[in-house]
mmCIF file as gemmi writes it, N, C-alpha and C atoms, coordinates in Angstrom:
data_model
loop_
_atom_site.group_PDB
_atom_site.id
_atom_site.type_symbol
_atom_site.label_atom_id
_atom_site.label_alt_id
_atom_site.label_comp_id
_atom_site.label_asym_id
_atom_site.label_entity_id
_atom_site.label_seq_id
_atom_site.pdbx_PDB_ins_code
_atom_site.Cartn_x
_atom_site.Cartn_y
_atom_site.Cartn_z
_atom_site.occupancy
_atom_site.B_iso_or_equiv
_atom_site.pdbx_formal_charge
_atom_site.auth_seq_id
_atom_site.auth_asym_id
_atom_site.pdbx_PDB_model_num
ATOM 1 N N . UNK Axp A 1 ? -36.017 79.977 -5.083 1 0 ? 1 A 1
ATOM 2 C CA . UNK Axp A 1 ? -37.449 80.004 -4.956 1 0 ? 1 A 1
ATOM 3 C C . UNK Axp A 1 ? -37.92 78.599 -4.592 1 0 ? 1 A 1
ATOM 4 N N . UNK Axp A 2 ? -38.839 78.4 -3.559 1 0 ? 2 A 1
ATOM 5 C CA . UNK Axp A 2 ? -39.287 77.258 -3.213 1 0 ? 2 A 1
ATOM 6 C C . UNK Axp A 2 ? -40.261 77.116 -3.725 1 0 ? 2 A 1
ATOM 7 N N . UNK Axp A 3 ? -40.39 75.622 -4.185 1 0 ? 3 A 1
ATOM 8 C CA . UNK Axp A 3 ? -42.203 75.119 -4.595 1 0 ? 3 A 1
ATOM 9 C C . UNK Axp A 3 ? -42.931 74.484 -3.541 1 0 ? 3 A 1
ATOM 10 N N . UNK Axp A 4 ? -44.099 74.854 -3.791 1 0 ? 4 A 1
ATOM 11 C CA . UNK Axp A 4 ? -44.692 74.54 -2.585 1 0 ? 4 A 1
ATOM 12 C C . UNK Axp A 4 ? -45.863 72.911 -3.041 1 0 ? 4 A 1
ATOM 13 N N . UNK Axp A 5 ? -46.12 72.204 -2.411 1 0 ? 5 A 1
ATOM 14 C CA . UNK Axp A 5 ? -46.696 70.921 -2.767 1 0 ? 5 A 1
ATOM 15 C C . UNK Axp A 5 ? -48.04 70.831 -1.971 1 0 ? 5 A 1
ATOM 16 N N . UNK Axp A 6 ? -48.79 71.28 -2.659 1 0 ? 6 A 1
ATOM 17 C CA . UNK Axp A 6 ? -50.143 71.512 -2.104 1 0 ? 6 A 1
ATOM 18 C C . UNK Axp A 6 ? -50.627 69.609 -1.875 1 0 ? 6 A 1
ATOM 19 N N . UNK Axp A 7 ? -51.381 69.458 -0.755 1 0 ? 7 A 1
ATOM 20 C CA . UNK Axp A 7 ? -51.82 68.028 -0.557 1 0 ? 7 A 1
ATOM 21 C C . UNK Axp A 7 ? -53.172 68.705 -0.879 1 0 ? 7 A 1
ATOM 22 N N . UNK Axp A 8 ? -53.794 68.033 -1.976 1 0 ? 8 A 1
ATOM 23 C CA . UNK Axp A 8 ? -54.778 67.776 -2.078 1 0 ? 8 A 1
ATOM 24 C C . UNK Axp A 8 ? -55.735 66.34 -1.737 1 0 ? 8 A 1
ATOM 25 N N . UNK Axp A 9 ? -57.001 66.655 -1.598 1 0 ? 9 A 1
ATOM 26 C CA . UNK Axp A 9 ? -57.822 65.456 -0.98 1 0 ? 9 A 1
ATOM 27 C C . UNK Axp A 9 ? -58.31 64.612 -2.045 1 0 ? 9 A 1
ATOM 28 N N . UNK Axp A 10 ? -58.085 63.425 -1.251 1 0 ? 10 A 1
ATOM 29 C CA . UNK Axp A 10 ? -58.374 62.448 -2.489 1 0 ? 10 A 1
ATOM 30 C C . UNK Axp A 10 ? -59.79 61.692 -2.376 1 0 ? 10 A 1
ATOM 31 N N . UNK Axp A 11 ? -60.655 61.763 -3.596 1 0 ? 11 A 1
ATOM 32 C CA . UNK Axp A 11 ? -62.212 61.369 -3.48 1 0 ? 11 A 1
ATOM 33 C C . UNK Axp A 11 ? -61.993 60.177 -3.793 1 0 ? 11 A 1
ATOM 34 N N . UNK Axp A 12 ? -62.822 59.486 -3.555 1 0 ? 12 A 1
ATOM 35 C CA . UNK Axp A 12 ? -63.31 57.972 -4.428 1 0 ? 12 A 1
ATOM 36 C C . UNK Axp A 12 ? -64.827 57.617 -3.678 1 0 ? 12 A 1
ATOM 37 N N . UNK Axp A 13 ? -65.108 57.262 -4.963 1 0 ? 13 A 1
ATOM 38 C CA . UNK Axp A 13 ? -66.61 56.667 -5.471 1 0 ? 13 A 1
ATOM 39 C C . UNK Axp A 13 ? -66.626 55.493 -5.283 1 0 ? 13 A 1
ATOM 40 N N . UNK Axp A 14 ? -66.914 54.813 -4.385 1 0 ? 14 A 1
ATOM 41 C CA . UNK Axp A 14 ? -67.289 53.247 -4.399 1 0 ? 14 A 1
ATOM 42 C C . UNK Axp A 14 ? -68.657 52.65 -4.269 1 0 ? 14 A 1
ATOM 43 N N . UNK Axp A 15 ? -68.946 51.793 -5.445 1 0 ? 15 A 1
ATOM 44 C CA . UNK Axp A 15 ? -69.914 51.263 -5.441 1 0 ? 15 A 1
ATOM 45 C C . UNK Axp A 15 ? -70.087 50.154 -4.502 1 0 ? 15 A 1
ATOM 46 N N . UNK Axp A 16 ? -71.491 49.55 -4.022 1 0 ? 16 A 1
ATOM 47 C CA . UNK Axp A 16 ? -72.049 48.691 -3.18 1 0 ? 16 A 1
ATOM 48 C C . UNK Axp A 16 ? -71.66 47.352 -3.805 1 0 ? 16 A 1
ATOM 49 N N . UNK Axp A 17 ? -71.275 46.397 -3.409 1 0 ? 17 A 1
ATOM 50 C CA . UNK Axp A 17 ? -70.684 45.437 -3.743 1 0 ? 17 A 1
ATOM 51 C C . UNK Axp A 17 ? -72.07 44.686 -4.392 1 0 ? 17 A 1
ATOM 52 N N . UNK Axp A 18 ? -71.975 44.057 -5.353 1 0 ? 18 A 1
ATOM 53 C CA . UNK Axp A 18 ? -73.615 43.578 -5.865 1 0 ? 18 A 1
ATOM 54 C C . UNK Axp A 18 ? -73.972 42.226 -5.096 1 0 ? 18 A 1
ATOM 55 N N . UNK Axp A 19 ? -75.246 42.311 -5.143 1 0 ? 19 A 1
ATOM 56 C CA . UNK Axp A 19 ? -75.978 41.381 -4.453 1 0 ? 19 A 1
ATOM 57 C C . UNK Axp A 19 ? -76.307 40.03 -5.591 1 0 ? 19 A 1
ATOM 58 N N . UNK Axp A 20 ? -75.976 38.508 -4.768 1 0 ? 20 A 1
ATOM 59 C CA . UNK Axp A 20 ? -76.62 37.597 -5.664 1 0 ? 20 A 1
ATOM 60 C C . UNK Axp A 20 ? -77.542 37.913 -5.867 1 0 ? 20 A 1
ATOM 61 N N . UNK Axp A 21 ? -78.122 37.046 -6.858 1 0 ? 21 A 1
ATOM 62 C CA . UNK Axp A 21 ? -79.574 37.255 -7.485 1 0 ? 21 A 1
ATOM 63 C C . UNK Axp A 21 ? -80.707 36.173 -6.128 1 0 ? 21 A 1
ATOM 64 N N . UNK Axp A 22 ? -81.668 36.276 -5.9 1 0 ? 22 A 1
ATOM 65 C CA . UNK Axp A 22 ? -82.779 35.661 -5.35 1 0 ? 22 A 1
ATOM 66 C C . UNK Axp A 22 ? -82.783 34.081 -5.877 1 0 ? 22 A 1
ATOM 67 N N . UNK Axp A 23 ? -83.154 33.365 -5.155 1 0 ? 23 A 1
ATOM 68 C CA . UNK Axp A 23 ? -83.537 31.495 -5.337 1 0 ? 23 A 1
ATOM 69 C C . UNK Axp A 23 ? -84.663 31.887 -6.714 1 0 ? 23 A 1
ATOM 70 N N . UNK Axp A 24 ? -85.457 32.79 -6.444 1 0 ? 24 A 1
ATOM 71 C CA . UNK Axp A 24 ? -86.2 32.991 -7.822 1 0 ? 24 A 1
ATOM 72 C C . UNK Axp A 24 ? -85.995 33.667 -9.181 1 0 ? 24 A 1
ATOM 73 N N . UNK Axp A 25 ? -84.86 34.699 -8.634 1 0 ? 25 A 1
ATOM 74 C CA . UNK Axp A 25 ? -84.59 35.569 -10.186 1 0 ? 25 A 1
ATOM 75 C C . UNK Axp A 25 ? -83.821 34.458 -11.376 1 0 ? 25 A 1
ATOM 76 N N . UNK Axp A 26 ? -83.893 33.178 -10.842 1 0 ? 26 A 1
ATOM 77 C CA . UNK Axp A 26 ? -83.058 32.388 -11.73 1 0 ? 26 A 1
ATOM 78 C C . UNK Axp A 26 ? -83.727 30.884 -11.982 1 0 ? 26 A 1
ATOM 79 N N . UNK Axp A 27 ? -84.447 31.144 -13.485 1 0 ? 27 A 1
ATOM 80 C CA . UNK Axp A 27 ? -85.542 30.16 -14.344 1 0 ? 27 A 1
ATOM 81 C C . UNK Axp A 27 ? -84.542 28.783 -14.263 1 0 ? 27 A 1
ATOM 82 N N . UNK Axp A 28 ? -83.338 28.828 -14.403 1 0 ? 28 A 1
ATOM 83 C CA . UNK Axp A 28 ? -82.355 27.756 -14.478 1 0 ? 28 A 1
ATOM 84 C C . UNK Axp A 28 ? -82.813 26.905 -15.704 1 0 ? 28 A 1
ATOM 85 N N . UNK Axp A 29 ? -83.037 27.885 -17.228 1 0 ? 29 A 1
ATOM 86 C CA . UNK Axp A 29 ? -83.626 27.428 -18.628 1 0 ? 29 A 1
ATOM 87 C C . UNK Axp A 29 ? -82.506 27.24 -18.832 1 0 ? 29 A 1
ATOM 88 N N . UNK Axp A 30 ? -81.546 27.65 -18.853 1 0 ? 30 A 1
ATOM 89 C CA . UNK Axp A 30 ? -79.784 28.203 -19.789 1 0 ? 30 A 1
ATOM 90 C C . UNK Axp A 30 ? -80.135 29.509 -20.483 1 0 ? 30 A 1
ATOM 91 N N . UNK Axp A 31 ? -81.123 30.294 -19.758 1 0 ? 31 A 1
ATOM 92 C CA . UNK Axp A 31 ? -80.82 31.841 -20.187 1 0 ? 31 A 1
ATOM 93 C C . UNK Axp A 31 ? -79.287 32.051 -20.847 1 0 ? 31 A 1
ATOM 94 N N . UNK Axp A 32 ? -79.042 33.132 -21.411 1 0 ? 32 A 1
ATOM 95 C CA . UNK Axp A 32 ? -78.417 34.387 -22.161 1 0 ? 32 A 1
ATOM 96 C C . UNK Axp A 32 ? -78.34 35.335 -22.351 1 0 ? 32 A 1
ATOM 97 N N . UNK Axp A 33 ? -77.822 36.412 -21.593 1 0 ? 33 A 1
ATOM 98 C CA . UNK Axp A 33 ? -77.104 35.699 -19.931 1 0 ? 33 A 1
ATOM 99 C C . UNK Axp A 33 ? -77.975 35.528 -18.876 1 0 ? 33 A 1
ATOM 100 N N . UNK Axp A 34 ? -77.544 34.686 -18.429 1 0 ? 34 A 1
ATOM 101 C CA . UNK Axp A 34 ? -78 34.243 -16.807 1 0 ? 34 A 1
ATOM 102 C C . UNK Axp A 34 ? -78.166 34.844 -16.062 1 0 ? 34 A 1
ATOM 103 N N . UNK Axp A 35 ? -79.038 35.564 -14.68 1 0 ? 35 A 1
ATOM 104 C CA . UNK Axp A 35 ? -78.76 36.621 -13.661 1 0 ? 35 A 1
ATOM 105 C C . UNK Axp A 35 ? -77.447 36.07 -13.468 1 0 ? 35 A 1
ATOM 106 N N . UNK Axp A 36 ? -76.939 35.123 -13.128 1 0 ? 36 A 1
ATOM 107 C CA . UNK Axp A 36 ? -75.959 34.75 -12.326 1 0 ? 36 A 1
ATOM 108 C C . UNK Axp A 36 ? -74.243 35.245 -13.216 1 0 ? 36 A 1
ATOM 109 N N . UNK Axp A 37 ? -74.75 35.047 -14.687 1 0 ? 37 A 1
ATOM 110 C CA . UNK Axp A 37 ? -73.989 35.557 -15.404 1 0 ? 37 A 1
ATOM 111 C C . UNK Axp A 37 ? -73.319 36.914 -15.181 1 0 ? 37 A 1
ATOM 112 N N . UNK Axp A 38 ? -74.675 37.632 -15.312 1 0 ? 38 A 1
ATOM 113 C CA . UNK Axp A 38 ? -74.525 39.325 -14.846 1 0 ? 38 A 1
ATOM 114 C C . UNK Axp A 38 ? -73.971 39.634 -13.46 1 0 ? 38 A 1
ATOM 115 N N . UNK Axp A 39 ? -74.218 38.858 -12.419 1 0 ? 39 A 1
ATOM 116 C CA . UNK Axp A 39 ? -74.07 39.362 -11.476 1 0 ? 39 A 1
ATOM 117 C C . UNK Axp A 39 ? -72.281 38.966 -11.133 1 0 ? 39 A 1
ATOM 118 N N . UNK Axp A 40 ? -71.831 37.675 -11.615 1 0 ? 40 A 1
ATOM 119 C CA . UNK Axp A 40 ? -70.556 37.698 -12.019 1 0 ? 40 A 1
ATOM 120 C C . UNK Axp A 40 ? -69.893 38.359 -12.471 1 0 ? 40 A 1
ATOM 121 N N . UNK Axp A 41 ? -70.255 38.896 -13.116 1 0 ? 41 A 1
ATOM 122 C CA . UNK Axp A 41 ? -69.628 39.675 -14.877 1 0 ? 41 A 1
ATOM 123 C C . UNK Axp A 41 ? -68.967 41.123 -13.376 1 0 ? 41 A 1
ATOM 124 N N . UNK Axp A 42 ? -70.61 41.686 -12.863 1 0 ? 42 A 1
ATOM 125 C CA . UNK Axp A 42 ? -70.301 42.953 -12.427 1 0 ? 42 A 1
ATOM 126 C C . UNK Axp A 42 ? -69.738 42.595 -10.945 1 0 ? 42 A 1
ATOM 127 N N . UNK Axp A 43 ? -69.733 41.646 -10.167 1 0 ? 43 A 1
ATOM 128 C CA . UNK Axp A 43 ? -68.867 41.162 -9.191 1 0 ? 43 A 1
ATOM 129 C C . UNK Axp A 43 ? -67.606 41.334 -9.397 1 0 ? 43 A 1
ATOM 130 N N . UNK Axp A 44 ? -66.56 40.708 -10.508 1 0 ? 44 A 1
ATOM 131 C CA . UNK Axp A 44 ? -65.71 41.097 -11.107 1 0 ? 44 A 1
ATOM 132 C C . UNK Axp A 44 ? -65.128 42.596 -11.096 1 0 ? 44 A 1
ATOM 133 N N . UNK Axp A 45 ? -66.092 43.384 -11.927 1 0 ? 45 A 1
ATOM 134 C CA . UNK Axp A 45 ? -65.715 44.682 -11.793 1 0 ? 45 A 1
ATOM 135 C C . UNK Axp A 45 ? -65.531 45.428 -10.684 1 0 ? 45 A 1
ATOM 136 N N . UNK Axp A 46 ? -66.394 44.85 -9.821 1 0 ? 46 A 1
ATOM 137 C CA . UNK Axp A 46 ? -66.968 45.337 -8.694 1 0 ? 46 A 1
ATOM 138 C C . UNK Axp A 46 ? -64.961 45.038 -7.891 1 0 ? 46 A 1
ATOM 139 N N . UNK Axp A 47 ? -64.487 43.748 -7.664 1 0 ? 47 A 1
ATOM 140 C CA . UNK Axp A 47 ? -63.435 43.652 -7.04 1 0 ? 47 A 1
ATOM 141 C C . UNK Axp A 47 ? -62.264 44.329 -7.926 1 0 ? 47 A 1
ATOM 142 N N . UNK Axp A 48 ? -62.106 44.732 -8.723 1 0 ? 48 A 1
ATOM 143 C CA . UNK Axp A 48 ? -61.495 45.189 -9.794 1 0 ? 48 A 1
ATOM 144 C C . UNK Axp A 48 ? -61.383 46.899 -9.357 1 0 ? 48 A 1
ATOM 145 N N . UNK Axp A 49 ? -62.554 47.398 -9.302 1 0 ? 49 A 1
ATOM 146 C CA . UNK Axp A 49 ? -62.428 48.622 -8.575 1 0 ? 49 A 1
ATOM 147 C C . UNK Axp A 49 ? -61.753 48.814 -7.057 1 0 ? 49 A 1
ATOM 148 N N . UNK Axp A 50 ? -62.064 47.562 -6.217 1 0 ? 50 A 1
ATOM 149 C CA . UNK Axp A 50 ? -61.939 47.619 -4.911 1 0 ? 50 A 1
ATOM 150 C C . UNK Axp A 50 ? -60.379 47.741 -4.999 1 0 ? 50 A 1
ATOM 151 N N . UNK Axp A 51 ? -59.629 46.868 -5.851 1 0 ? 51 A 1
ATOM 152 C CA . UNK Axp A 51 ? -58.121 46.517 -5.922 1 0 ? 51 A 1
ATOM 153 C C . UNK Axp A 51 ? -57.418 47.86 -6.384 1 0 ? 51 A 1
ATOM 154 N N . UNK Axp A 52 ? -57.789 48.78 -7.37 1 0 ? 52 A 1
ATOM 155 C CA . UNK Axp A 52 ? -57.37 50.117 -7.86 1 0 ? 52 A 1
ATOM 156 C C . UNK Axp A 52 ? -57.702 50.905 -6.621 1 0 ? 52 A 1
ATOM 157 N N . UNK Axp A 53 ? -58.885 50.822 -5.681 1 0 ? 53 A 1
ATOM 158 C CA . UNK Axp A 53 ? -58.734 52.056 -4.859 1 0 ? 53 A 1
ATOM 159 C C . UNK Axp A 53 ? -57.643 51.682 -3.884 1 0 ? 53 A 1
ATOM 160 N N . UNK Axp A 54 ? -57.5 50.166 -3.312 1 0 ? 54 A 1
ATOM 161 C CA . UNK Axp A 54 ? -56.453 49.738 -2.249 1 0 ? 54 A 1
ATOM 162 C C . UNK Axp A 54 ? -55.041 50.14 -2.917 1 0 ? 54 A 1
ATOM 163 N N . UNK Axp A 55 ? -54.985 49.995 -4.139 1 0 ? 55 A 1
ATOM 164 C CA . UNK Axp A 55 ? -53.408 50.475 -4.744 1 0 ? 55 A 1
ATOM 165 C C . UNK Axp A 55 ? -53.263 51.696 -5.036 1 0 ? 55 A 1
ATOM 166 N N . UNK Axp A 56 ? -54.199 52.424 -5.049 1 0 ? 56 A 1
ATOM 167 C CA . UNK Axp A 56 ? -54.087 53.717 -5.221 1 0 ? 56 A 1
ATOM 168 C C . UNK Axp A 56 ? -53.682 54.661 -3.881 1 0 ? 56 A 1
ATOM 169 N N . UNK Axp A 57 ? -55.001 53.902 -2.737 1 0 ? 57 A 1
ATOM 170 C CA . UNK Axp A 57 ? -54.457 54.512 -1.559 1 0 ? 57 A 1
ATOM 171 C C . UNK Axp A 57 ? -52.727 53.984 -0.999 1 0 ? 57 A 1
ATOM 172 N N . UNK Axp A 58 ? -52.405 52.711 -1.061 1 0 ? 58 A 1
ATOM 173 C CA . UNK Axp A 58 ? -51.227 52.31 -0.704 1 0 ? 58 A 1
ATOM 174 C C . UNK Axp A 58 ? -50.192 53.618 -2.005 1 0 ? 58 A 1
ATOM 175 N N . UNK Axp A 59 ? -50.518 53.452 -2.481 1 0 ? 59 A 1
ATOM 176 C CA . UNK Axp A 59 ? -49.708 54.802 -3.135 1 0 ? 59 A 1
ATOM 177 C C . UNK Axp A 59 ? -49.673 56.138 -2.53 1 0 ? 59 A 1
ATOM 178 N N . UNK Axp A 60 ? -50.686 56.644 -2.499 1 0 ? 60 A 1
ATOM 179 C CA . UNK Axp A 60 ? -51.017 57.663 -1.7 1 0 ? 60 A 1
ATOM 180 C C . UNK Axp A 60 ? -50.111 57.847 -0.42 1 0 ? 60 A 1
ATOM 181 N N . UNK Axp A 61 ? -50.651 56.752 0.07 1 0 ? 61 A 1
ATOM 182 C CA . UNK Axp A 61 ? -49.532 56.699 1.715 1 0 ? 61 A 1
ATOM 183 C C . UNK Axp A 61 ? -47.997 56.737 1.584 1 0 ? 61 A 1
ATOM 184 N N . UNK Axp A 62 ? -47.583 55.529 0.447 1 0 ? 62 A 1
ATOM 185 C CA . UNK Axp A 62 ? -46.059 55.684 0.11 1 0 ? 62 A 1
ATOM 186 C C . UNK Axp A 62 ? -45.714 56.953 -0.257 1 0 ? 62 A 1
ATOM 187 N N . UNK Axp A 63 ? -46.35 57.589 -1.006 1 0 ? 63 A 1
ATOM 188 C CA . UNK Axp A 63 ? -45.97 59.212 -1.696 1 0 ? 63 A 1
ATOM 189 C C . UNK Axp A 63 ? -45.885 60.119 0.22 1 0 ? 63 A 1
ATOM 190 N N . UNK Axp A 64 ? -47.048 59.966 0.404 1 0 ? 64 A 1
ATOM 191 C CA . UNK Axp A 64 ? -46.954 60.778 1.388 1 0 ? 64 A 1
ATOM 192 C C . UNK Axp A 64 ? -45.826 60.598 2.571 1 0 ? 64 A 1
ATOM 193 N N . UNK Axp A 65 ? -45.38 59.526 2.6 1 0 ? 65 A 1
ATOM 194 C CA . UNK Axp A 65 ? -44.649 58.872 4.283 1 0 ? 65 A 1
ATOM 195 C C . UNK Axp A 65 ? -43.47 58.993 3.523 1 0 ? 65 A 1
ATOM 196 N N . UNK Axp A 66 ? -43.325 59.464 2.056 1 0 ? 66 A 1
ATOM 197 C CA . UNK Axp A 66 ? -41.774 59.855 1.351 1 0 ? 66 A 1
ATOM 198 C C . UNK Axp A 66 ? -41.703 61.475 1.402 1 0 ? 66 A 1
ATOM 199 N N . UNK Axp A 67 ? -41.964 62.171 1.582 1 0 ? 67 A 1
ATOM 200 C CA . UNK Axp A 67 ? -42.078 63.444 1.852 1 0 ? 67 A 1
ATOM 201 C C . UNK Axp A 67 ? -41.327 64.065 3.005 1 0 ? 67 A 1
């Protein structure tokens, strides 16, 4: 009996890469946190996601081009 290996399609959700903050969104008091803080913080995540979808697809392709 043969199994059969259905290719299913692969989604991904990518968010908009975040935008610095404005010459004005930033009082430059030593806020807590800083826009600049935040926008780091989620910049971070932001490339963090980008790196899981590139390794995920490079997976994807290796799985597939092994078939």
């Amino acid at each position: 009996m043969s199994q059969e290996n259905p290719t299913q399609p692969v989604t991904v959700t990518t968010w908009e890469k975040p935008t610095p903050p404005a010459d004005y969104e930033c009082c430059e008091s030593g806020c807590s946190p800083c826009v600049w803080d935040t926008y780091y913080e989620e910049l971070n995540i932001w490339n963090a996601e980008q790196k899981a979808i590139r390794k995920a697809a490079e997976h994807a392709a290796a799985t597939e081009h092994n078939e």
